[in-house]
C-alpha positions as CSV (number, residue, x, y, z in Angstrom):
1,X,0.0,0.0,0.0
2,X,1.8,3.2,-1.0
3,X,0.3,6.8,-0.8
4,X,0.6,9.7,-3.8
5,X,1.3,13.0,-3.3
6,X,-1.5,15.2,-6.2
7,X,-0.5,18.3,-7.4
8,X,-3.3,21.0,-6.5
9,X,-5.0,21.3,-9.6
10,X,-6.0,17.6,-9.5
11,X,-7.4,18.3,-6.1
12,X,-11.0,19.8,-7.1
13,X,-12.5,16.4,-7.7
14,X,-11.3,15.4,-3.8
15,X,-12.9,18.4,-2.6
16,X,-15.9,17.7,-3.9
17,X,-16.0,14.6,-2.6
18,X,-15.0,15.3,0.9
19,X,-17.8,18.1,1.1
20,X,-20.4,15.8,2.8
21,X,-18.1,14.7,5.5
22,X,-17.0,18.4,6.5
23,X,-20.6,19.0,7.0
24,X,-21.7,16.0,8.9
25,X,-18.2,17.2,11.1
26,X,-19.1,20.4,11.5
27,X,-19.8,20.9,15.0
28,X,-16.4,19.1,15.7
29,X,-13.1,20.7,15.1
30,X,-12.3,19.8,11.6
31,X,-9.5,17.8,10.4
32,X,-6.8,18.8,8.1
33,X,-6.7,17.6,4.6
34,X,-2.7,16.0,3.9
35,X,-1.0,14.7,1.1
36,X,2.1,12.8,1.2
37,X,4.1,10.0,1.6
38,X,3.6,9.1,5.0
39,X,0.8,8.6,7.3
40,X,0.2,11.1,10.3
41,X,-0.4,9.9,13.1
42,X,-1.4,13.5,15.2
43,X,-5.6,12.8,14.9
44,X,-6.1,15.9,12.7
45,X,-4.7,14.7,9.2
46,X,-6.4,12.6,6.0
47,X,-4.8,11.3,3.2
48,X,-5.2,9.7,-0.1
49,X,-4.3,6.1,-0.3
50,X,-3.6,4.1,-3.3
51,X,-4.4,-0.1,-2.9
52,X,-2.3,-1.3,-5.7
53,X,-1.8,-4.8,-4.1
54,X,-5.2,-5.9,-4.5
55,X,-5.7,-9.7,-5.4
56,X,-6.1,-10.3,-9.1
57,X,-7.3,-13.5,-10.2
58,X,-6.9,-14.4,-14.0
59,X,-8.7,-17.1,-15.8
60,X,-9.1,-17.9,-19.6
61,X,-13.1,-18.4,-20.3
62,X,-13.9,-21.1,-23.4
63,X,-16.5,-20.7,-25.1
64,X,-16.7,-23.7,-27.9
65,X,-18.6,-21.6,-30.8
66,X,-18.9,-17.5,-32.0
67,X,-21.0,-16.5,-34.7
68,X,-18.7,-16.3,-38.1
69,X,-21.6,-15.7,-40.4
70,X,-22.2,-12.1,-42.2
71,X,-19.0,-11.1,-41.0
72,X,-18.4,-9.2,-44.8
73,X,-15.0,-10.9,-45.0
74,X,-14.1,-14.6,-46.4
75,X,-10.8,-15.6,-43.6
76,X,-9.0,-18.6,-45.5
77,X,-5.3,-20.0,-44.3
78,X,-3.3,-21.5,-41.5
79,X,-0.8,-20.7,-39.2
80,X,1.2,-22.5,-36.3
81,X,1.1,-19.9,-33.2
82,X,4.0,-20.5,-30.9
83,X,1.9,-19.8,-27.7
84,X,-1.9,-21.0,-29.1
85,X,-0.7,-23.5,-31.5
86,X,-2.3,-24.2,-35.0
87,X,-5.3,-22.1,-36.3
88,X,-6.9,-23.0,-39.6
89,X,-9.8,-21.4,-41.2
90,X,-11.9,-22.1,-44.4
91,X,-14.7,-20.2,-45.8
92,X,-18.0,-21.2,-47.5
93,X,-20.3,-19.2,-49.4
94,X,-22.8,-19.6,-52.5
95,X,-22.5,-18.1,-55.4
96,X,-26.0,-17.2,-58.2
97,X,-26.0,-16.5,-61.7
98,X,-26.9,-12.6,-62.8
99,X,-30.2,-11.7,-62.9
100,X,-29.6,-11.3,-66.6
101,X,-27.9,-14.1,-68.8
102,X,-26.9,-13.3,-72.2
103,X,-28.7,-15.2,-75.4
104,X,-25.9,-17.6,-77.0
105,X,-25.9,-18.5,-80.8
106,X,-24.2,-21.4,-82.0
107,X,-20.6,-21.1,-83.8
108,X,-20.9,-17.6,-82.7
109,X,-20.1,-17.7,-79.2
110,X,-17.5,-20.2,-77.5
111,X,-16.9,-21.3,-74.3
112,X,-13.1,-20.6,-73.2
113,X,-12.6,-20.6,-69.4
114,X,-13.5,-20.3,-65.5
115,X,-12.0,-18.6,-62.6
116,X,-12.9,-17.6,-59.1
117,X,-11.7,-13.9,-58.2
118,X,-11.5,-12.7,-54.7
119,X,-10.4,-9.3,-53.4
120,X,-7.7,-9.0,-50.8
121,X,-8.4,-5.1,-50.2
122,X,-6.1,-2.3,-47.5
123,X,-7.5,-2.9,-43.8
124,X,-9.0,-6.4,-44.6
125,X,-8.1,-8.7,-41.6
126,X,-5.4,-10.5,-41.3
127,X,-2.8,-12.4,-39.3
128,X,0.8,-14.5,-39.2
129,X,4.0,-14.4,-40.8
130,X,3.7,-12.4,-44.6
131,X,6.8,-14.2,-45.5
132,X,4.6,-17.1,-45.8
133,X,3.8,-18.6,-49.7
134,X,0.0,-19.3,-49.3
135,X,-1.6,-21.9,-52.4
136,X,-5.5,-21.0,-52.4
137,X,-7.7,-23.8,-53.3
138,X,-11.6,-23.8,-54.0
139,X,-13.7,-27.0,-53.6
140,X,-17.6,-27.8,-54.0
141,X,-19.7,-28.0,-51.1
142,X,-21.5,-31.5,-51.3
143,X,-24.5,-30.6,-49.1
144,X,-27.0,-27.9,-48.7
145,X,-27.4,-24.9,-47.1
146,X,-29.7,-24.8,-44.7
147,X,-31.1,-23.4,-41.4
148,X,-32.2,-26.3,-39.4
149,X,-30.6,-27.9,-36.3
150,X,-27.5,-27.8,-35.5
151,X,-27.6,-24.6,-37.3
152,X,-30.7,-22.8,-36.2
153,X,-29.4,-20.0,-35.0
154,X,-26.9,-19.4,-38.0
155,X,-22.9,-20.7,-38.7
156,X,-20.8,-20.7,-36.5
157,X,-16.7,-20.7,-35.9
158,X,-17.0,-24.6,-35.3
159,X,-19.8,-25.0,-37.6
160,X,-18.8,-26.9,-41.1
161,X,-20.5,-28.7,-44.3
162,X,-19.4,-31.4,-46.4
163,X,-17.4,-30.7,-49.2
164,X,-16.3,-32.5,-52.4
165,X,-12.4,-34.1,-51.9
166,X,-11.6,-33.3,-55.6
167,X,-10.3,-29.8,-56.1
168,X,-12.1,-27.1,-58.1
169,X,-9.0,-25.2,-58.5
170,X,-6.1,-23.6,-57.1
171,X,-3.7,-20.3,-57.2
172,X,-0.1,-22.2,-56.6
173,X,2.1,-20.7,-54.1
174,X,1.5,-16.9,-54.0
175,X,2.7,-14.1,-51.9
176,X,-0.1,-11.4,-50.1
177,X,1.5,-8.0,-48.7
178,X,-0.9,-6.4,-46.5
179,X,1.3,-3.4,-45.9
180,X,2.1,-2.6,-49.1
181,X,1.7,1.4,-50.6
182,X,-1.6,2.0,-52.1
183,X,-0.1,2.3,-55.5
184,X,2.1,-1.1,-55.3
185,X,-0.2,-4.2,-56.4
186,X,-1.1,-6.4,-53.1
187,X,-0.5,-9.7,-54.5
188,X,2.6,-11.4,-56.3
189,X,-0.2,-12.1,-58.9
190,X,0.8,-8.5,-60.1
191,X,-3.3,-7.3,-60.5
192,X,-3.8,-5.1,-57.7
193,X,-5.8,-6.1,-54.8
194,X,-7.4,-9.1,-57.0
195,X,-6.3,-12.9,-56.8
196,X,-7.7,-15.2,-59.5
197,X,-8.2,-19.1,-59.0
198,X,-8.5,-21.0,-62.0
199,X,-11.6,-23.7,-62.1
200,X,-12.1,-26.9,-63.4
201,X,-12.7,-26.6,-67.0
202,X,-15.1,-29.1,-67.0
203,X,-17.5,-27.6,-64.4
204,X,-17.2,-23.7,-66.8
205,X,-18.2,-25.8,-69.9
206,X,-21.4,-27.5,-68.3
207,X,-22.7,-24.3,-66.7
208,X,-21.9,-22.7,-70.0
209,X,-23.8,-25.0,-71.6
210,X,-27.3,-24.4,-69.0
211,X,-26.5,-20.5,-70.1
212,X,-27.1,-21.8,-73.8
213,X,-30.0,-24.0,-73.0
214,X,-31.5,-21.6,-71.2
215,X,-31.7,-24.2,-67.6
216,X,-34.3,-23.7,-65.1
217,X,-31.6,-24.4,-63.3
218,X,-29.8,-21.9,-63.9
219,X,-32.7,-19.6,-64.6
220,X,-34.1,-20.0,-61.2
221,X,-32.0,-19.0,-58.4
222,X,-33.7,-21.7,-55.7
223,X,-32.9,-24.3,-58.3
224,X,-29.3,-23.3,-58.4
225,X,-29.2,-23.5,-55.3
226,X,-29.9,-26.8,-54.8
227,X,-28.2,-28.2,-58.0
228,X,-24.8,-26.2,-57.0
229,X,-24.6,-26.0,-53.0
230,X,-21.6,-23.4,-52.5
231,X,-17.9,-23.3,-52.6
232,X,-15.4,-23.2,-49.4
233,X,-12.1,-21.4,-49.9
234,X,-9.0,-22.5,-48.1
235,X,-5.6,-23.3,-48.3
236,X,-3.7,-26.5,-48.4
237,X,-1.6,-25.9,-45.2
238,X,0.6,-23.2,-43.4
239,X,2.5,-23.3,-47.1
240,X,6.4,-22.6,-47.4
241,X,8.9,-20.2,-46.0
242,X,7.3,-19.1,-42.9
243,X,4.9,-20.1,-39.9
244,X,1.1,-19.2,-42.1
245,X,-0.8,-16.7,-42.2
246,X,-4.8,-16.0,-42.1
247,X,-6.4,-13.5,-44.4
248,X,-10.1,-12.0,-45.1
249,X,-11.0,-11.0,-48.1
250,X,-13.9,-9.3,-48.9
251,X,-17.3,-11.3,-49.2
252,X,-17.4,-9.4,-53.1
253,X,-15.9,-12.6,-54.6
254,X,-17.7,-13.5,-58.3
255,X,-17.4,-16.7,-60.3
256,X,-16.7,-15.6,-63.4
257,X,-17.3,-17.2,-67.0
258,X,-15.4,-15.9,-69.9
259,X,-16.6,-16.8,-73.4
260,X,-15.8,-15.7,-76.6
261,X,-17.8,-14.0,-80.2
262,X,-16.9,-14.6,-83.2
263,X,-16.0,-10.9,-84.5
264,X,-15.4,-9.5,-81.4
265,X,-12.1,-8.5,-79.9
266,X,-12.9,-8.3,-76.5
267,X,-13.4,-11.2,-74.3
268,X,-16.6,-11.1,-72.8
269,X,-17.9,-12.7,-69.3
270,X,-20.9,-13.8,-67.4
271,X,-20.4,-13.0,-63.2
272,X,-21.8,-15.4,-61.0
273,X,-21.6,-13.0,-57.4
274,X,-21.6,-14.2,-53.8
275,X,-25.5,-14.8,-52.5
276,X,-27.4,-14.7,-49.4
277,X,-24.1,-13.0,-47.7
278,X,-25.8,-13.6,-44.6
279,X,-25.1,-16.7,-44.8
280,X,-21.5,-17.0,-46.0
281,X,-19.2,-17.9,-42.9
282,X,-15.7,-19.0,-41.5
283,X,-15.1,-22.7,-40.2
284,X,-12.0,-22.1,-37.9
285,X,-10.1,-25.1,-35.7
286,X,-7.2,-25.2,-33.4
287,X,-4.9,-27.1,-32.2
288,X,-3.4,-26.5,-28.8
289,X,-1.8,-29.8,-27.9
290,X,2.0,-29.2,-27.3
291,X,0.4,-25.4,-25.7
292,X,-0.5,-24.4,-22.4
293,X,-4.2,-24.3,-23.6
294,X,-3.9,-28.4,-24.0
295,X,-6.2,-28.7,-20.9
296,X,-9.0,-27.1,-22.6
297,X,-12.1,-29.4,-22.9
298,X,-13.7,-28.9,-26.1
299,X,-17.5,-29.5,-27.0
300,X,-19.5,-30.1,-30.1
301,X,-22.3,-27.7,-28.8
302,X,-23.5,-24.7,-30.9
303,X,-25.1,-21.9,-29.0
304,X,-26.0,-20.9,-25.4
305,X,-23.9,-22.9,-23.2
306,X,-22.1,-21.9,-20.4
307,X,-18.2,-21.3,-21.3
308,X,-15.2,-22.8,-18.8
309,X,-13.4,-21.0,-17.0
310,X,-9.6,-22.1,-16.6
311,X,-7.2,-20.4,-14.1
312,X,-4.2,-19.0,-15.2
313,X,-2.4,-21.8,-13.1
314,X,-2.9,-24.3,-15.2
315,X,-2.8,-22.2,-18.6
316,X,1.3,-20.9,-18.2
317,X,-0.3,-18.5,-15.7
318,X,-1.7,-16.2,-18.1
319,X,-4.6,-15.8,-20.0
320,X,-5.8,-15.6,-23.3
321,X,-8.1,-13.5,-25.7
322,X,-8.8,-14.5,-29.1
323,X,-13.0,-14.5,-29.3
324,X,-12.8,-15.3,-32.9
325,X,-11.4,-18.9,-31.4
326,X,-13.3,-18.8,-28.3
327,X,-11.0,-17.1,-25.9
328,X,-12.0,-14.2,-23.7
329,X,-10.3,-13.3,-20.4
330,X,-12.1,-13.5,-17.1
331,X,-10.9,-11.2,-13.7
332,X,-11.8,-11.7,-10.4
333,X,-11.1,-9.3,-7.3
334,X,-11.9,-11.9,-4.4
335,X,-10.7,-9.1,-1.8
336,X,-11.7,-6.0,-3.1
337,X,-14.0,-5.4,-0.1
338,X,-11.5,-5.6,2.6
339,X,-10.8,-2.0,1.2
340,X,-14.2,-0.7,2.8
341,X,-13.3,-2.3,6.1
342,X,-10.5,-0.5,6.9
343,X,-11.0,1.9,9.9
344,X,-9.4,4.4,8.1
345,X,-11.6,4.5,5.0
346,X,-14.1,7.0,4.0
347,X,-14.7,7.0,0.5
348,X,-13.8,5.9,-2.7
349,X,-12.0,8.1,-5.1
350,X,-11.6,5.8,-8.6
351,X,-9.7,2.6,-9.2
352,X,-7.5,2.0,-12.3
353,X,-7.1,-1.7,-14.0
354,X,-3.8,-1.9,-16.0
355,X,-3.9,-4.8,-18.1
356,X,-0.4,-6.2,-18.9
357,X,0.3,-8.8,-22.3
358,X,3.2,-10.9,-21.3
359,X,6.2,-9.3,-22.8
360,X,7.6,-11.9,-25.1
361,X,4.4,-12.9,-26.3
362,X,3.8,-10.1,-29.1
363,X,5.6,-9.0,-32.0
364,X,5.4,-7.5,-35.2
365,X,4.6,-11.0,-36.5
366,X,1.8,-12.1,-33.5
367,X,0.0,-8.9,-33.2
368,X,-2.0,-7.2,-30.3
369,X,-5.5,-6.8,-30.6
370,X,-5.4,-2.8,-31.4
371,X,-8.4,-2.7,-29.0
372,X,-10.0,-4.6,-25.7
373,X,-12.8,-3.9,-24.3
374,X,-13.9,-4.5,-20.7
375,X,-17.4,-5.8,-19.3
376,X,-19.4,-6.9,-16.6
377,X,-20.1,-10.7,-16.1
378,X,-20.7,-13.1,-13.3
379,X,-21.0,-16.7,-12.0
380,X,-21.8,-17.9,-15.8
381,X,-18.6,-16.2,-17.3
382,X,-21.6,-14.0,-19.9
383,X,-20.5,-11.2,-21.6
384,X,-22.4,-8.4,-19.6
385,X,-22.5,-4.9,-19.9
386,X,-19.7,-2.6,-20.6
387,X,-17.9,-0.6,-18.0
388,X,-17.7,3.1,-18.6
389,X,-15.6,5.8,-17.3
390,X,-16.4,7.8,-14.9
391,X,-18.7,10.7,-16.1
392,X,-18.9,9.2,-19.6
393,X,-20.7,6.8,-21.4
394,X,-20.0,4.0,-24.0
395,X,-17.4,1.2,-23.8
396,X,-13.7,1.6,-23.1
397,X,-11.2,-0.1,-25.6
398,X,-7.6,0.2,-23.3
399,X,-5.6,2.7,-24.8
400,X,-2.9,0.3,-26.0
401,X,0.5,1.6,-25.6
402,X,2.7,-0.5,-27.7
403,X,6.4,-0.2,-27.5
404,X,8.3,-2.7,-29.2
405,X,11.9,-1.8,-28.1
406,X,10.3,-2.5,-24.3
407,X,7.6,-4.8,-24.3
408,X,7.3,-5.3,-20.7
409,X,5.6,-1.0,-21.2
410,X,2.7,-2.5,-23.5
411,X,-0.2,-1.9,-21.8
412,X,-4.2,-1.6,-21.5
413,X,-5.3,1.0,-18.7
414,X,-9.4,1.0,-18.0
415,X,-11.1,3.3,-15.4
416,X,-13.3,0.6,-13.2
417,X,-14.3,2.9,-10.6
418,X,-17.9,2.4,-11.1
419,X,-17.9,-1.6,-11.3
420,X,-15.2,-1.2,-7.8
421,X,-17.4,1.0,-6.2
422,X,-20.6,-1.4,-6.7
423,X,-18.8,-4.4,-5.7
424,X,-17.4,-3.1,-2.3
425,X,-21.4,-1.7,-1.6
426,X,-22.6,-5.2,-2.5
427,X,-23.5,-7.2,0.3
428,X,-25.9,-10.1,-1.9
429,X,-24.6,-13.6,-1.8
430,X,-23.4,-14.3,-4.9
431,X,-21.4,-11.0,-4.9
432,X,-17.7,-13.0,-4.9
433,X,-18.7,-14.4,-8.3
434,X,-19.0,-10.7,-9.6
435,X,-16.3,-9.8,-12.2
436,X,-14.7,-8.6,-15.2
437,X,-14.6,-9.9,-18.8
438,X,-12.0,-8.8,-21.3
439,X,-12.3,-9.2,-25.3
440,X,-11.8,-7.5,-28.3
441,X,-15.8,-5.4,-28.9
442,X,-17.3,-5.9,-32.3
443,X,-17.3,-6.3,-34.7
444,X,-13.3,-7.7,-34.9
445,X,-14.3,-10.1,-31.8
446,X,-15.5,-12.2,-35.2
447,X,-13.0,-10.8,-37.7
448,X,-9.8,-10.5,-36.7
449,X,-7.1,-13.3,-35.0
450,X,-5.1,-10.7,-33.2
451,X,-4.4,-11.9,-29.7
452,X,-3.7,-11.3,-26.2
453,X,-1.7,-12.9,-23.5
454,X,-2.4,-11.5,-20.1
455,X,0.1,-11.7,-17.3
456,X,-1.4,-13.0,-14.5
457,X,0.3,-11.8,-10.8
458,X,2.9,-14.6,-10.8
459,X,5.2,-12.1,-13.2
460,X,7.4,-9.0,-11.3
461,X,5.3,-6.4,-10.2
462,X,6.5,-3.9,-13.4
463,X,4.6,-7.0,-15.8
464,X,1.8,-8.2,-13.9
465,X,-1.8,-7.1,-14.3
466,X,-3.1,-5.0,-11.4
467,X,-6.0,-3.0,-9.9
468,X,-4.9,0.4,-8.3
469,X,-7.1,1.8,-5.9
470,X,-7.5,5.5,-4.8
471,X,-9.3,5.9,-1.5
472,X,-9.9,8.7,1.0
473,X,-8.5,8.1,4.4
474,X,-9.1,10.1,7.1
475,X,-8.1,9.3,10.7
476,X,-9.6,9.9,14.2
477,X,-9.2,13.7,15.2
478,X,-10.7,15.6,18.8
């Protein structure tokens, strides 16, 4: 327990809140107000204390499904995470024809080929090493879309459907360079912020061939539906040269036919664009055997049960946010009220979380999340409400302070004073079970892999996450 010394201009808001107890004192002689660093002791003096040795229990919550539908962005790839292990994610989406198919005359117009084109785009999502050659590859999904149990309530991260072995196409090993200048194309294919996937011939002649015999399958958009389910994107691995990467393109993506008239230059095309976007969602796994996550009991639910909690003892004493994966971080403050027992209290001032990552857990490779947010929850480790700051509204995101030349100084600092100064007031039961959730807000909690490692209070005091808090003290006087 240490005590600051405040400068006068920060002294206002104390005034204020020591006006109530100068009035209920007023027929006694009235104490003197003292800041510094050491307790008096002469009956007439208060101070300002500052708790920053406060009990901070860590614990990484699980929760076995998110939502990864209508997220706007198709996340395909793999990496191998040296603290969380392997991460793979595919995409799956349906395609329709145009609303408006072109008449084809015979031994005027000729088939010639099929692609897939996605758009890797600046800000799209992603994660891993960059070094990494990445080969793309599109297969056919085998079964329908459909909202019935187990998916009811939508996709989900864990959600999947079954998809044809043989491939449809594929890119071949290519680079993406996320950072690139605007002017500089994004993609070793050289065509800006486009990557194009070459299809099975076979499959761009037969749907060719419905556009020239006018189909009702291909006419009617339920009945291309059910004759051709979807496609998933993915890649074949963490690919060569580095540890993988994950990247979301945009959910713009088009099917494209190009065909050929006699007498005309120009190659012409018929677009078949991604449908019911809705819809469209990313099946992600991981791996965490050989991690300190290995303990973690997964589940083959879908939605509304209630996620583990696992202390940072037996998780490397840390814990973990990802929510695209399932990972959130739970806090606990199991003696937070001893604060308001202490003869010498009067009031509460505010109280500061610091949230620290463990230092040699982030780089320029294995990213923070840019932004955590910080809510209520309680015995059923539930996102609740968000805490505010004092006098303001909305949802706090940390204020990350990344320095890479001293990582141990990366850090997320929230104002709790509101959720501190309920629990220490709270006198119901179930009050201990009362605590903090931390995850990245939306709408990256379902779009983005970024990560944090949270240092629980095993690590030196300079490293460790901790609750500081400011209380008025003011001792017995004639």
């Amino acid at each position: 327990m240490t005590i600051h010394k405040y400068p006068r201009k920060k002294l206002l808001f104390l005034f204020s809140s020591l006006l109530a107890v100068f009035f209920l004192t007023s027929c006694q002689k009235q104490p003197t107000l003292r800041f510094g660093n050491l307790y008096t002791d002469d009956n007439n003096g208060s101070n300002v204390v500052v708790v920053d040795t406060s009990t901070v229990l860590v614990s990484t919550i699980y929760s076995d499904s998110t939502f990864t539908d209508g997220t706007g962005f198709l996340m395909a790839g793999t990496y191998k995470d040296p603290i969380l292990g392997t991460v793979t994610s595919r995409a799956f989406f349906q395609i329709t024809p145009p609303a408006g198919l072109p008449s084809l005359i015979p031994g005027i117009n000729t088939y010639d080929s099929i692609g897939l084109v996605i758009f890797f785009k600046k800000n799209n999502p992603w994660y891993g090493d960059t070094t990494s050659l990445q080969n793309y590859v599109i297969n056919q999904v085998d079964t329908a879309y459909q909202l019935s149990p187990p998916f009811l309530n939508g996709y989900f991260s864990n959600s999947d459907l079954r998809i044809n072995p043989d491939k449809l196409g594929e890119t071949g090993p290519i680079f993406i360079y996320p950072s690139r200048l605007d002017s500089a194309p994004l993609t070793s294919q050289g065509i800006s912020d486009t990557i194009k996937i070459r299809l099975d011939q076979s499959l761009g002649q037969r749907l060719f061939n419905m556009v020239y015999s006018n189909s009702d399958s291909i006419n009617n958009p339920t009945g291309f539906q059910n004759w051709f389910h979807g496609l998933c994107l993915s890649t074949d691995g963490i690919g060569t040269g580095g540890t993988g990467a994950i990247y979301g393109f945009k959910d713009t993506c088009l099917m494209r036919i190009y065909y050929r008239t006699a007498g005309v230059f120009a190659q012409q095309y018929i677009d078949f664009n991604i449908t019911q976007k809705s819809l469209a969602f990313n099946s992600i796994r991981t791996n965490y055997d050989n991690t300190a996550l290995k303990i973690i009991q997964k589940t083959t639910g879908y939605y509304g049960q209630t996620p583990q909690a696992y202390p940072s003892k037996a998780t490397g004493n840390a814990g973990y946010i990802q929510p695209i994966t399932g990972l959130n971080v739970r806090l606990r403050f199991p003696t937070i009220k001893s604060i308001a027992l202490r003869p010498d209290y009067i009031g509460l001032l505010r109280a500061t979380l610091t949230v620290r990552p463990v230092p040699d857990s982030w780089s320029t490779t294995w990213r923070l999340a840019p932004q955590i947010g910080v809510y209520t929850t309680d015995q059923n480790n539930l996102l609740g409400t968000p805490v505010p700051a004092s006098g303001l509204s909305g949802a706090q995101t940390g204020g990350l302070v990344v320095d890479y030349f001293n990582p141990q100084n990366a850090a997320y600092t929230y104002d709790v004073t509101s959720f501190v100064k309920a629990i220490i007031t709270n006198n119901a039961t179930n009050s201990d079970s009362l605590g903090l959730i931390l995850t990245v807000p939306p709408p990256n909690n379902v779009a983005d892999f970024r990560r944090v490692v949270v240092a629980d209070q095993s690590f030196q005091v300079n490293q460790r996450t901790t609750l500081s808090v400011y209380y008025i003290s003011l001792f017995p006087h004639n």
